[in-house]
N, C-alpha and C positions, 0 to 999 in steps of 0.2 A: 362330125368327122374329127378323127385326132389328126394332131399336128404331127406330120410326118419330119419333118425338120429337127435336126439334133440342136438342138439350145444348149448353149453351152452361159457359161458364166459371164463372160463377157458381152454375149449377145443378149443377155434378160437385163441386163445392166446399161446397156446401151437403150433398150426399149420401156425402161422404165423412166431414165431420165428423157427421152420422146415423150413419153406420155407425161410428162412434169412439165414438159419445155410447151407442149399443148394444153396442158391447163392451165398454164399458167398465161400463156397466150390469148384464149378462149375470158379467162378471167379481164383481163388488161381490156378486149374489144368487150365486153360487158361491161366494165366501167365506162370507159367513152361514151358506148351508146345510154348509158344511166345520166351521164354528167350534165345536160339540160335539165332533165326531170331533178336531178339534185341539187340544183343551181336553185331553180322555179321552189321544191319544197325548204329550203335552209330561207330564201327569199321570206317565201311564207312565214316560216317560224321567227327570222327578225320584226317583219310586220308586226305579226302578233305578240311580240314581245313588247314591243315601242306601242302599240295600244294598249297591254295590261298596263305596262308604266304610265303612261297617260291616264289612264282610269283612275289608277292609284295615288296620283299626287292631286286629280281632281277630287276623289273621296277625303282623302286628308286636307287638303284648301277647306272644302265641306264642313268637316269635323272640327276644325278650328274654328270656322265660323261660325258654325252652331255654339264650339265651347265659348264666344267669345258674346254672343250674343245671351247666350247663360248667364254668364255672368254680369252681362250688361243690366239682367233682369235684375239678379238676383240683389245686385246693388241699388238698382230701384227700387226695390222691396221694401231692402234694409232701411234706405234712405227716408222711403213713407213711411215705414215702420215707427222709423224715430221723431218722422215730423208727427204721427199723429200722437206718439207718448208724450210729445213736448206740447203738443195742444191740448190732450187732457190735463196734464200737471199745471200748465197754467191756466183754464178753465178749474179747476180744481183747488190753485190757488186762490184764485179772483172768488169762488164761492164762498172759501175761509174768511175770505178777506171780510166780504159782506157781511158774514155771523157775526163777526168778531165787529165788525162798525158798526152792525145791529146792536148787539148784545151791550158797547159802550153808550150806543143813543139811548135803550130804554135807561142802563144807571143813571145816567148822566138826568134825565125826565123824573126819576126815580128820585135822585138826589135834588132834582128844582122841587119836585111836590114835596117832598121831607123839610124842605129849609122852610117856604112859603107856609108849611102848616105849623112849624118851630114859630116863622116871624106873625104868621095869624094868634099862635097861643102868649106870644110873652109882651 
């Protein structure tokens, strides 16, 4: 049915800001009635925030201690590394060594039998 009523400018303007003044009304009791459930999810999302951060400095504590335990190895390594270069160098010494106080013993026998056969011939 059409509106039999003359609408005039003041009266559309009057019923416009009503239905403003009702939305905005309607809006305002929809927030209240939200503001538990929004409370409860914001609740939530701090929660879960304060456990990613928790996760995360337990991952990085982690990671540190892995890095440090790394390098705890890796200086053992080094460490063995060079105790066993310093064991063969002086095993490898002390081998030289033996040649060479070999090598004097036999001249040194070399030089007794040469003299003894000089002091048998003259």
């Amino acid at each position: 049915m059409k509106n039999a009523r003359n609408n005039e400018l003041a009266d559309r303007r009057a019923a416009a800001a009503d239905a403003r003044a009702a939305l905005l009304n309607s809006y305002r009791a929809a927030k209240a009635a939200a503001e538990p459930s929004r409370l409860a999810r914001q609740a939530e999302r701090v929660s879960v925030a304060e456990a990613r951060a928790t996760r995360r400095v337990e991952r990085d504590r982690l990671k540190i201690e892995e890095r440090a335990q790394g390098e705890a190895k890796a200086t053992e390594q080094h460490a063995a590394a060079i105790a066993e270069s310093e064991a063969r160098k002086s095993s490898e010494d002390a081998r030289i060594a033996r040649v060479v106080e070999d090598e004097a013993a036999r001249k040194a026998e070399r030089d007794r039998r040469y003299a003894n056969r000089k002091a048998r011939q003259a």
